[in-house]
C-alpha positions as CSV (number, residue, x, y, z in Angstrom):
1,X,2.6,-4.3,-13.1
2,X,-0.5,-5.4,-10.8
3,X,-2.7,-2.4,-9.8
4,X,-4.0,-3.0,-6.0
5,X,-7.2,-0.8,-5.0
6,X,-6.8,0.8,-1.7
7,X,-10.0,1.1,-0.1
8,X,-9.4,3.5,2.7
9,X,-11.4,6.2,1.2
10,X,-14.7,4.1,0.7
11,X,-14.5,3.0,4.1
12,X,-14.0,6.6,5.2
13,X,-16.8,7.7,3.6
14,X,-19.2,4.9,5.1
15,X,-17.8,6.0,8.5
16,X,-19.1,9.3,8.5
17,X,-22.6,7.6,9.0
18,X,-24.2,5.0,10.9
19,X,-24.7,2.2,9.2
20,X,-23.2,0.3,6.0
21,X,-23.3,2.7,3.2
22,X,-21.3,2.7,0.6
23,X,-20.8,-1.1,1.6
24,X,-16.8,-1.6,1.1
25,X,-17.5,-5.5,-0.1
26,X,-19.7,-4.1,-3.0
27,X,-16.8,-2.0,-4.1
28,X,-14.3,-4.7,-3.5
29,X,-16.3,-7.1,-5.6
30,X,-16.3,-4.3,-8.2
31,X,-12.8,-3.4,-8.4
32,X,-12.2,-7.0,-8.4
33,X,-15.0,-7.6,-11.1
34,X,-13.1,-4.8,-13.5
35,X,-9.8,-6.7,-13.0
36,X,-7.3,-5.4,-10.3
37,X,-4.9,-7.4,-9.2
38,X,-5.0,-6.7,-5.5
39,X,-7.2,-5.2,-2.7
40,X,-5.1,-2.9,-0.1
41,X,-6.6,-1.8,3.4
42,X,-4.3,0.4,6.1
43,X,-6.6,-0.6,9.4
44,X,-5.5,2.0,12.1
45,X,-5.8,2.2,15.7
46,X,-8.0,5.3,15.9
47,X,-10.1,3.1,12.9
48,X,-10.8,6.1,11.0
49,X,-12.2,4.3,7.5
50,X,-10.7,0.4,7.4
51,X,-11.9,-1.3,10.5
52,X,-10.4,-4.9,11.8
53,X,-14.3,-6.3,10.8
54,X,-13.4,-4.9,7.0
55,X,-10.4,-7.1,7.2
56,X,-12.0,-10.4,8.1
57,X,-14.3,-9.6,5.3
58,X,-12.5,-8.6,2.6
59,X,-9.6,-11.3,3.4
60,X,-12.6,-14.3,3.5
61,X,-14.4,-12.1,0.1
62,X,-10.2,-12.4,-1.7
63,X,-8.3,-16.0,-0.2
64,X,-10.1,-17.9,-3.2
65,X,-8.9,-15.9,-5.6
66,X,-5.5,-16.7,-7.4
67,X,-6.0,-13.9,-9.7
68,X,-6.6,-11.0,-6.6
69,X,-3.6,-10.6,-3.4
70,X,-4.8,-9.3,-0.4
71,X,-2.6,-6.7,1.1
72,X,-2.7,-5.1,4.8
73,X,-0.7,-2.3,5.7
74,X,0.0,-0.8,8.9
75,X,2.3,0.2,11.6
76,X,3.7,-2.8,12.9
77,X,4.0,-1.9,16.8
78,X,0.5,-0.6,16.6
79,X,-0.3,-1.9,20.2
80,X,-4.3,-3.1,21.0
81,X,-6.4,0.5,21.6
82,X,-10.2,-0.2,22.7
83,X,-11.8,-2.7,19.9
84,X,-8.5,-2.3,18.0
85,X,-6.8,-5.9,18.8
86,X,-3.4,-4.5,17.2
87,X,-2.4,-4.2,14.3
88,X,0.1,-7.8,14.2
89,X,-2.9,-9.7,15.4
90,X,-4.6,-8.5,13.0
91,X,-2.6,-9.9,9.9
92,X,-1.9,-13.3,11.2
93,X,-5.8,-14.2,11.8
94,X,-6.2,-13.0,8.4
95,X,-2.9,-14.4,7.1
96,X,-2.9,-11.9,3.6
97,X,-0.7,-12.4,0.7
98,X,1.4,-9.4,1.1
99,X,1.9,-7.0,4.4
100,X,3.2,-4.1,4.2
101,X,5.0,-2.5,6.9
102,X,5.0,1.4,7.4
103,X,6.0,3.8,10.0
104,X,2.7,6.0,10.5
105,X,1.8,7.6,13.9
106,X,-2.3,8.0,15.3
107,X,-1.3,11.5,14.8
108,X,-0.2,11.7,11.1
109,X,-3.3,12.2,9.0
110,X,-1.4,9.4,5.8
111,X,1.9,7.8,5.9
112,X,4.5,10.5,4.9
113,X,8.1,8.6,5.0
114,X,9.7,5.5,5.1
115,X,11.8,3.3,7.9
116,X,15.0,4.6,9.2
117,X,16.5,1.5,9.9
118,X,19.4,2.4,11.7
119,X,16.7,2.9,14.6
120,X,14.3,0.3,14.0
121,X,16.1,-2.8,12.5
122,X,16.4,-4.6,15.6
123,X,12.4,-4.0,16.7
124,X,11.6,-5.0,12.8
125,X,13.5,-8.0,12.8
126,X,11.4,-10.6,14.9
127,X,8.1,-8.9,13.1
128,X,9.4,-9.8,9.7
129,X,10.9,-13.3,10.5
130,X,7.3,-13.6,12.0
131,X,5.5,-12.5,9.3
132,X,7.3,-14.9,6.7
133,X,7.5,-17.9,8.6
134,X,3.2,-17.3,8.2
135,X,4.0,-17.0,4.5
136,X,3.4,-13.7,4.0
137,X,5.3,-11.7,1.9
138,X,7.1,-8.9,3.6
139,X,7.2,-4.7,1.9
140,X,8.7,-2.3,3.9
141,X,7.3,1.2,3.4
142,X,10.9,3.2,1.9
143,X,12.0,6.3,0.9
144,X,14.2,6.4,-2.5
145,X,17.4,5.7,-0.2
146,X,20.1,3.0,-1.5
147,X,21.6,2.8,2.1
148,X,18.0,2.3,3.8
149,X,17.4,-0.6,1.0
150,X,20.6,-2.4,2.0
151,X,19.3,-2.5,5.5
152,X,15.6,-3.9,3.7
153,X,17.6,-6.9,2.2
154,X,19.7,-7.6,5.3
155,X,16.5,-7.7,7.5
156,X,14.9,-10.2,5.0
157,X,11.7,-8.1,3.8
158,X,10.8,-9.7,0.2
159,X,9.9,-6.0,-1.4
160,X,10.2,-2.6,-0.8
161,X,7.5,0.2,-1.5
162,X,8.3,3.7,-2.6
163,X,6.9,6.4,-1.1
164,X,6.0,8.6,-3.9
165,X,4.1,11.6,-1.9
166,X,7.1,14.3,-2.8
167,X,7.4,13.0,-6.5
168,X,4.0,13.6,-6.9
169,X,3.5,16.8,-5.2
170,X,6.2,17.9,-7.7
171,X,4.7,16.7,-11.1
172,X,1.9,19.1,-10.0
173,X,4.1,22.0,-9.2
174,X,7.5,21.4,-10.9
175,X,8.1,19.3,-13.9
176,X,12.0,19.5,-13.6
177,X,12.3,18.8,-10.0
178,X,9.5,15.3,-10.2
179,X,11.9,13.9,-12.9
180,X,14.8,14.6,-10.4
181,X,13.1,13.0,-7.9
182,X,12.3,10.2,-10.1
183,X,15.9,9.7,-11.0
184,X,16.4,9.1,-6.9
185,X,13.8,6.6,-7.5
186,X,15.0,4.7,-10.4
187,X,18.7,4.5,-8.5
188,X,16.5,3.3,-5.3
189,X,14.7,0.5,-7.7
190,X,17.8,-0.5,-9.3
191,X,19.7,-0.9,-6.2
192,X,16.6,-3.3,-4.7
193,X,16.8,-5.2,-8.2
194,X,20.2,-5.7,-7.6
195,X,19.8,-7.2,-4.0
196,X,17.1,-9.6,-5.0
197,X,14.1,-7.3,-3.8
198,X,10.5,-7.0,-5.2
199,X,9.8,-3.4,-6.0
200,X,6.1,-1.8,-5.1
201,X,5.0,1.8,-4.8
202,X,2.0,4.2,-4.0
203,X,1.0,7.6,-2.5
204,X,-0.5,10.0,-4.5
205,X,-0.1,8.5,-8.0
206,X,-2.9,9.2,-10.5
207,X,-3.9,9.0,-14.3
208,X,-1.3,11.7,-14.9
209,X,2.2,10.9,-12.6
210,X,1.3,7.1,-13.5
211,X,2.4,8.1,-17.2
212,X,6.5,8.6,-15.8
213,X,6.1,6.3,-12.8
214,X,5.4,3.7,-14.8
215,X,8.3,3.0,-16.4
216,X,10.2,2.6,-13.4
217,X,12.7,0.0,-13.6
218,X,11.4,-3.4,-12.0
219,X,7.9,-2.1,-10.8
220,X,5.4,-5.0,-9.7
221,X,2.7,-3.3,-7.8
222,X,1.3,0.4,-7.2
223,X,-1.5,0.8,-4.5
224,X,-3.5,3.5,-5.5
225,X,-6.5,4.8,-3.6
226,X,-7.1,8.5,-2.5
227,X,-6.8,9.9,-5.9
228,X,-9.0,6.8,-7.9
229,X,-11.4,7.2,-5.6
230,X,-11.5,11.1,-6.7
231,X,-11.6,10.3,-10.5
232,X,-14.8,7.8,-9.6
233,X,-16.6,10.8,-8.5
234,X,-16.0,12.3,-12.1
235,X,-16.3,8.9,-13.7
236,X,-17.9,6.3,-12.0
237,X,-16.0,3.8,-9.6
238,X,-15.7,1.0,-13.0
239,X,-14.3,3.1,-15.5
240,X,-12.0,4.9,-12.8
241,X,-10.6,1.3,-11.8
242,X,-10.3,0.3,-15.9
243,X,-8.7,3.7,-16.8
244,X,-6.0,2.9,-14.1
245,X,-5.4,-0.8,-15.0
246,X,-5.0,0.5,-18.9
247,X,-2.4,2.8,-17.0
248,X,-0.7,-0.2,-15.3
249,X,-0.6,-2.2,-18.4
């Protein structure tokens, strides 16, 4: 399982002052320098931490690498706002490895569910064709729904990634209900394995949730940001990014 760092929360941090500080390359190089498989960024219209500049730089700092896949997330129909050139222009100048595609407003503060696609299949359609015939992997941004998946193989994404907000909320608060809610997740990740899909996940998973989520059948990648970037103000940034990858593997 490949651990990608999501880096919203050290550019959100630097944005609440002028200048460059924390510098989001330094901790790139960092997470990359401890071993992580994969850097993630989620550049928004409003640009509230990852801004279209952090993608040029951290796609140019990752391309080389065949050991580290560049990730960029985003709400596909994200139309150009001010500086913002839009969220699809973005990802083909910077042609990453992997975009993920997830159905957040300006007005949610994270992304909190997956595609319906009864409603969006035919606007997600030309956007994925697009997207692979760039060579670049396609993960659509799911809740744990075996009907919704089917759709994800018929529109010819390559993964899906589990939104795991409510499972994790619920390994805080209830024990019984988070393995209930993982069980809707294992059916969800076996019904992807069966149709030939590549399974990813993140939101909210930590040191502790990690220890269940883990063994989820089929899992490739977790994206894990807000709550690593919490244990590095316990820990230190290094050994919050190696106690994750021991985690992982």
């Amino acid at each position: 399982m490949s651990l990608s760092i999501n880096l919203n929360k050290i550019a959100l941090i630097r944005n609440s002052r002028d200048g460059n500080y924390p510098d989001i390359e330094a901790f790139a190089k960092m997470a990359i320098d401890a071993g992580v498989q994969g850097l993630t960024v989620h550049p928004r219209p409003d640009q509230r931490h990852i801004r279209p500049g952090d993608v040029d730089l951290l796609s140019a700092l990752a391309s080389p690498l065949s050991s580290v896949e560049f990730n960029v997330e985003g709400n596909p129909f994200a139309q150009a706002q001010g500086s913002y050139p839009g969220f699809m222009d973005i990802v083909i100048q910077n042609q990453p490895d992997q975009c993920t595609l997830v159905p957040d407003s300006n007005q949610q503060k994270t992304s909190d569910h997956g595609f319906n696609l009864h409603q969006d299949f035919a606007r997600l359609q030309p956007i994925v064709e697009k997207l692979k015939s760039h060579g670049i992997r396609v993960s659509l941004f799911m809740d744990p729904d075996p009907e919704q998946i089917t759709l994800v193989h018929k529109l010819g994404a390559d993964r899906i990634e589990l939104y795991t907000g409510p499972f994790a909320q619920a390994y805080q608060e209830d024990k019984a209900l988070a393995e209930d809610i993982f069980a809707e997740h294992c059916l969800a990740a076996n019904t992807a394995l069966d149709l030939g899909l590549g399974i990813n996940a993140g939101h909210d998973l930590n040191l502790d949730n990690m220890q269940l989520y883990k063994t989820l059948p089929g899992l490739q990648e977790v994206s894990i940001g807000h709550a690593l970037t919490v244990d590095a103000l316990l820990i230190g940034f290094d050994t919050a990014v190696k106690e994750y990858l021991r985690v992982c593997h």
